[in-house]
C-alpha positions, 0 to 999 in steps of 0.5 A, a space after each residue: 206220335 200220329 200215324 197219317 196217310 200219305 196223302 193226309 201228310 202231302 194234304 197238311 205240307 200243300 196247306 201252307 203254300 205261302 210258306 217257305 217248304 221246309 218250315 211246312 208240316 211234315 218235312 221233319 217226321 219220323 215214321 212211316 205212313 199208316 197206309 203204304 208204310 213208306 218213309 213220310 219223308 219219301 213221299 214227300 220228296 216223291 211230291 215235291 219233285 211231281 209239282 214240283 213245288 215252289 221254293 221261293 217267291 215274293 208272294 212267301 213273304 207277302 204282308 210281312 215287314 221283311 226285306 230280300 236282299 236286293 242290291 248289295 251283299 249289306 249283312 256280313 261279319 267282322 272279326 269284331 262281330 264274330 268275337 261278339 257272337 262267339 261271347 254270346 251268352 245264349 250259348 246256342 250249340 250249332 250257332 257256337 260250333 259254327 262260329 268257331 269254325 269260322 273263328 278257327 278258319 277249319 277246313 273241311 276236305 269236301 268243302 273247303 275253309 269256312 270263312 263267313 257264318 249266319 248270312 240273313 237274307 231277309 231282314 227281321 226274319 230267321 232266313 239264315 245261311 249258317 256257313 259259307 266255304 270256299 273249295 278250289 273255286 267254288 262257295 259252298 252255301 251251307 246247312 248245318 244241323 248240330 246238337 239238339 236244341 237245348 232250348 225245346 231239347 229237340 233232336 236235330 232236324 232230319 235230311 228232307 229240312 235240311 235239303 229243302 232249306 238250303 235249296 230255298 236259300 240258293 232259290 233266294 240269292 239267285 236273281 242277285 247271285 252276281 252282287 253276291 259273289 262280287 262283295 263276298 270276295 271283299 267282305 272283311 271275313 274273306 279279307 281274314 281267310 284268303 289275305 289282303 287283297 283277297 286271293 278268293 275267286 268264285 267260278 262257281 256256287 254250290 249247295 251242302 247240308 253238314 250234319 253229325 255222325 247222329 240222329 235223324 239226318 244222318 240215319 236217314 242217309 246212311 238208310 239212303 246207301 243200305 235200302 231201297 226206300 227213299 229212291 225219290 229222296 235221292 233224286 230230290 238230293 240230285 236234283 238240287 244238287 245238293 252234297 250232303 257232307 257228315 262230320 264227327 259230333 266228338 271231333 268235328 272232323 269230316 267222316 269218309 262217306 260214300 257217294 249217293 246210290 245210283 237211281 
């Protein structure tokens, strides 16, 4: 693996403006800086929120035959679709793991009930909310990290990506946030978990990353509890207000975690 300096990896993640931050260079490398010896990922966190950096504009999406989602919520599933998807033969891991919580209606304690799954918004484009839940009031938009990709046999992608993509997400549904929570209560997979007419009532939408009890997320975060290495990586978490949920890769079952360190 190559050593950087930190400001070689802020240089290579700044060199690519027009891209969404969490598909730049940098967001998922494990390591430390060759010079200052701190985490890659904290001092890009520490970056990110001196910009602070820009998570989403048109100009992202300049040249590119894609569409934002503009007037109505146009791309959820059926129970007819989820069957279709649950059947695909590609056999994605995460993909898979997702779906059959939805098909299963599973219910996490800190998120609530899964019930909708891969929301494009951006035609022809891989801008996917892998889960939506519902809890008390509140949707959760939700990135979930899974098992290595078992087409690139990559491991799972680290804490900072994870936070980044779901922040951008929510960056992208705002100025249509209202449409949204309006057709999400009557698509037909709200109409399947919360009955006909749907009892689903949204007061409020808020971000999550649900990762496994393995690999570079989570001992990134469990590093967030037991050191003082990534304080700006914590106050980045805080600042998108994101909550960061750990599941058991053997059981799917949510793990009791603690709550983020103060600043």
């Amino acid at each position: 693996m190559l050593s950087h300096t930190e400001i070689e990896t802020i240089q290579q993640f700044d060199d690519s403006p027009e891209s969404f931050p969490y598909r730049r260079k940098g967001v998922n490398q494990k390591g430390y800086s060759k010079d200052t010896k701190r985490p890659y990922i904290e001092a890009l966190a520490e970056h990110i929120l001196s910009k602070p950096v820009v998570l989403f504009s048109d100009e992202m999406l300049k040249g590119k035959k894609t569409r934002v989602l503009k007037d109505k919520f146009t791309n959820g599933h059926d129970e007819q679709a989820l069957d279709e998807a649950l059947s695909d033969s590609s056999k994605d891991g995460e993909k898979m793991m997702v779906r059959q919580w939805v098909k299963d209606l599973k219910v996490f304690p800190s998120l609530g009930k899964c019930f909708e799954y891969e929301l494009n918004l951006v035609a022809n484009k891989k801008t996917n909310i892998d889960l939506l839940t519902y809890r008390e009031g509140v949707i959760y938009l939700v990135e979930v990290k899974g098992s290595k990709n078992r087409k690139s046999n990559s491991e799972p992608d680290g804490l900072l990506k994870a936070v980044l993509e779901i922040a951008t997400y929510q960056e992208m549904l705002k100025q249509h946030l209202a449409t949204f929570k309006e057709q999400v209560t009557v698509s037909p997979m709200a109409k399947r978990a919360f009955g006909e007419p749907t009892k689903l009532v949204i007061k409020d939408v808020r971000l999550a990353v649900l990762i496994p009890n393995y690999g570079p997320a989570f001992e990134t975060w469990q590093a967030l509890g037991n050191t003082s290495e990534y304080p700006h990586l914590i106050k980045l978490i805080r600042t998108y207000g994101v909550e960061v949920v750990v599941y058991d890769a053997t059981t799917f079952d949510e793990i009791t975690q603690s709550p983020l360190p103060k600043d």
